[in-house]
N, C-alpha and C positions, 0 to 999 in steps of 0.2 A: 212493083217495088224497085226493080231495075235502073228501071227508064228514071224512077224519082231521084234515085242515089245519085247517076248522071249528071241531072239536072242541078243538083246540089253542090257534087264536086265544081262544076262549070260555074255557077254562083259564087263561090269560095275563090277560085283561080281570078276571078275578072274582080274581085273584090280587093285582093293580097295585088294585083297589078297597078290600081288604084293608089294602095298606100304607098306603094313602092315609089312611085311616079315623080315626085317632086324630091327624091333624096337625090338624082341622078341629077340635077341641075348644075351646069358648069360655075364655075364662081365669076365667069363673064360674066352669067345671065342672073347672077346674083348680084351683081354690080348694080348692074342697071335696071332693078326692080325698083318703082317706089315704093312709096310708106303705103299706099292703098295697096298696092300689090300683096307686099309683107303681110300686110292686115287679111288679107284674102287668103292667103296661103295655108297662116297659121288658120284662122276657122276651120278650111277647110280639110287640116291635118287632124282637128281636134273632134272634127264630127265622124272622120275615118278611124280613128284611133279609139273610138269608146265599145265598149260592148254593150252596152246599157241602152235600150232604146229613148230616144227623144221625146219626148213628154211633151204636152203643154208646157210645161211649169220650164223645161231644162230650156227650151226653144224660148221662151221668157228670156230668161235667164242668160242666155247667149247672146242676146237681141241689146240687153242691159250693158255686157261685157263692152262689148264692140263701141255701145254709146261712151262708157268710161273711158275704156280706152282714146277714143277720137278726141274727148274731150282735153284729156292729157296732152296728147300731140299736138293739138292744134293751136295750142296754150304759149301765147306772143311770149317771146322773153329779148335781149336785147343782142343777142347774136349778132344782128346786121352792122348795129350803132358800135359793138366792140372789136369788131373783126379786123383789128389792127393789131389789138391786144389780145385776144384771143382765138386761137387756129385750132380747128377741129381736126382732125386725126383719125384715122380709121384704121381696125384691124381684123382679120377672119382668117380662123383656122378650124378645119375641118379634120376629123377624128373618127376612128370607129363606134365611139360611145356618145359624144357629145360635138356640137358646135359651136364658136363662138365670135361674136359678130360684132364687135365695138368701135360706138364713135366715141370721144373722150375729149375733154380741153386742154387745150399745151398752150401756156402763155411766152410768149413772145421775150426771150432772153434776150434779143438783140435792144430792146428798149431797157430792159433791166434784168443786167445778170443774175440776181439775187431772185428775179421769180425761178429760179433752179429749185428753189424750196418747195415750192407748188407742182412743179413737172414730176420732183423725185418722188412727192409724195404718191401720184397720181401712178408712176410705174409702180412703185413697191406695192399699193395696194390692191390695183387692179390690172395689172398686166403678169402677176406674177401666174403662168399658166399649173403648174402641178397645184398651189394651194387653189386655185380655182376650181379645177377637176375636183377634188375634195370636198369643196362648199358644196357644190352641186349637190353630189351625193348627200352630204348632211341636210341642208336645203331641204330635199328630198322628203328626208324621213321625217321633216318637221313639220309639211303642210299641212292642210285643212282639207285640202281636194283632190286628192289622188286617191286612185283607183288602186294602186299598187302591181300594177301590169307593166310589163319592159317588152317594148315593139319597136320603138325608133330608138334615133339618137336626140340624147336631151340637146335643147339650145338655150345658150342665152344670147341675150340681144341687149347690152348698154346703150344709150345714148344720154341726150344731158338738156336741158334749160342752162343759159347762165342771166343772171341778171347784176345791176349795177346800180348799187346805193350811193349815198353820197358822202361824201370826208373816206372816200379809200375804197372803200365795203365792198368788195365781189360777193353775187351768193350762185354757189353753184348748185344745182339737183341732178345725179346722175339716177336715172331710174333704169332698172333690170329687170328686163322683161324675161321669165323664165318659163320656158317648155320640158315640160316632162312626160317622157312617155309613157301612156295609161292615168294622165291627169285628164279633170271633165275637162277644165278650164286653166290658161296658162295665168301665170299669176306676176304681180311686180312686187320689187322689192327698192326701196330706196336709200340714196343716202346723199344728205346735206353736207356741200362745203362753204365756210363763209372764210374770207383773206382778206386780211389786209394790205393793200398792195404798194402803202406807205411802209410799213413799219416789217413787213414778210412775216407774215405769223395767223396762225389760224384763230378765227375766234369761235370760241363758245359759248354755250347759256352765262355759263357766270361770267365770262366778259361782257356780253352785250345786256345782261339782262341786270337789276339793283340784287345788292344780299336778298337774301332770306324772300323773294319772290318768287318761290317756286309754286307754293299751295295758289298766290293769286294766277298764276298764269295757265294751274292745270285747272282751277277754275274754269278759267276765261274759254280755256278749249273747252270743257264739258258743258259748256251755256250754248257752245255753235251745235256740240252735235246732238241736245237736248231739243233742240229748237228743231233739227232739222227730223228726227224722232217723231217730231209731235206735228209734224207738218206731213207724215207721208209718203213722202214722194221718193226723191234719192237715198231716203235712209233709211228704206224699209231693213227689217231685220238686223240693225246695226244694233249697236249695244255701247255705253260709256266706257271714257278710256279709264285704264284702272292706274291708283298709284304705281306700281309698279312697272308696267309698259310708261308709263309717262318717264320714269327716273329712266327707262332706257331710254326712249326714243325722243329727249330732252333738246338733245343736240342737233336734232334733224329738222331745222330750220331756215327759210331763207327768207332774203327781206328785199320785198317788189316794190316799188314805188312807197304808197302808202299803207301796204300789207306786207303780215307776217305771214308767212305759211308753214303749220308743220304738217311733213309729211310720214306717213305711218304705213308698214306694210300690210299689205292684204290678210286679212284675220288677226289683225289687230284692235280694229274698233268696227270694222266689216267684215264680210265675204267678197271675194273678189268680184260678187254678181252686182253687186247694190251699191250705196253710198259715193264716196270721192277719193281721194289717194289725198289730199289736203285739207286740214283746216284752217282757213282763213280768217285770223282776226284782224280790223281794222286796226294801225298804229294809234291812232288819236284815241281808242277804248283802254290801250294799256301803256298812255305814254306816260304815267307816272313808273312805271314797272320798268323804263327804257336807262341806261346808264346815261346816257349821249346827252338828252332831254332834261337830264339835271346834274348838269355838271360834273357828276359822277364819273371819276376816271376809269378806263377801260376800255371804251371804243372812240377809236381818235377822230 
């Protein structure tokens, strides 16, 4: 019984060294990780971090994660084609409790002073660190998949899609990727900015969209994730958005070329394992629903 207790403490010490491992990483060597790096990391914080054995079903389930995620990342936006007008920005600060790891977009005042309106908005709402620390925590208590165990420190992780309509339209996606310690799975959170880079002013639903088209447009969403339901495959286990997540998450829109995408946070119309962080409807399905497309004033 001796010898086994031994063996157990020795098991426990090489396991807690494990975890320990990647907290110690200089912020050099945090520079210079890429996005697969990151990708790899976090998994493999999230398989160190659980108490729970791995299942078929959780090893599923992780395999899904990862495909989501890459899919998000890898998702073209127009970065290259704006990068006169818009300048990425990076920032990390490390804490006893949490992490925080942000790229962000800063448009270019020296072309026009008045995107000041755009930059300020972008500090006051996400660079403000004490109310951040606070979300976290709230964040927290509000998931779908946490374990409710505290071993590391939480992280989040911003960065952003932008893309570029036409007559003005920037649409921004900054997605938050959040780690929490004693979560199965780290989860994202999103939020849409659309500008107008003629007139300085944000738009939303009821600018870009006609009156009283609200019912047709949560429609039009619930027909993408009905279909994709009934197909299987990415939408196992998903479930319809409800009036009410709709009237929140109204605003969380951007517009790609010929698509609209709204994007939803995890356990909103999915679990973080299955479905898509967007739902894509074709412009030409609701371009009667579009202000721009009928002369309707609003979006210039």
């Amino acid at each position: 019984m001796k010898i086994l207790m031994i063996c157990l403490a020795s098991l426990v010490l090489l396991i807690s060294c494990k975890k320990e491992a990647p907290i110690h990483k200089t912020e050099q060597q945090d520079e210079k990780e890429t996005s697969k790096d990151k990708e790899q990391k976090i998994k493999d914080t999230i398989v160190y971090d659980t108490i729970i054995p791995l299942s078929e079903k959780d090893l599923v389930q992780k395999k899904n994660i990862v495909i989501k995620r890459e899919r998000l990342l890898t998702t073209k936006d127009d970065k290259q084609q704006l990068q006169e007008l818009v300048v990425s920005k990076s920032f990390l600060k490390k804490e006893d409790l949490y992490v925080l790891d942000y790229k962000y977009p800063y448009l270019n005042e020296k072309i026009d002073p008045l995107y000041a309106v755009f930059n300020d908005f972008i500090k006051e709402t996400y660079l403000d660190i004490e109310k951040t620390a606070n979300q976290i925590l709230e964040d927290k208590e509000l998931l779908c998949d946490t374990l409710k165990i505290s071993r590391f420190r939480d992280k989040r992780i911003i960065d952003y899609k932008v893309y570029s309509a036409k007559n003005n339209l920037m649409s921004v996606v900054l997605y938050k990727e959040n780690y929490y310690s004693g979560m199965r799975y780290s989860t994202y959170l999103f939020d849409c900015i659309n500008f107008d880079l003629k007139k300085h002013r944000f738009i939303y639903f009821d600018d870009f969209f006609e009156p009283n088209s609200d019912k047709q447009v949560f429609t039009a969403i619930n027909t993408v994730i009905k279909k994709g339901i009934t197909s299987g495959e990415l939408y196992y286990d998903c479930w319809e958005l409800s009036e009410g997540d709709f009237n929140a998450y109204k605003n969380n829109f951007v517009v790609d070329d010929d698509m609209i995408k709204f994007y939803f946070d995890d356990c909103i119309v999915c679990p973080s394992y299955t479905g898509t962080y967007s739902i894509q409807i074709p412009i030409k399905d609701i371009m009667h629903l579009i202000k721009k497309y009928n002369n309707t004033p609003g979006v210039s």
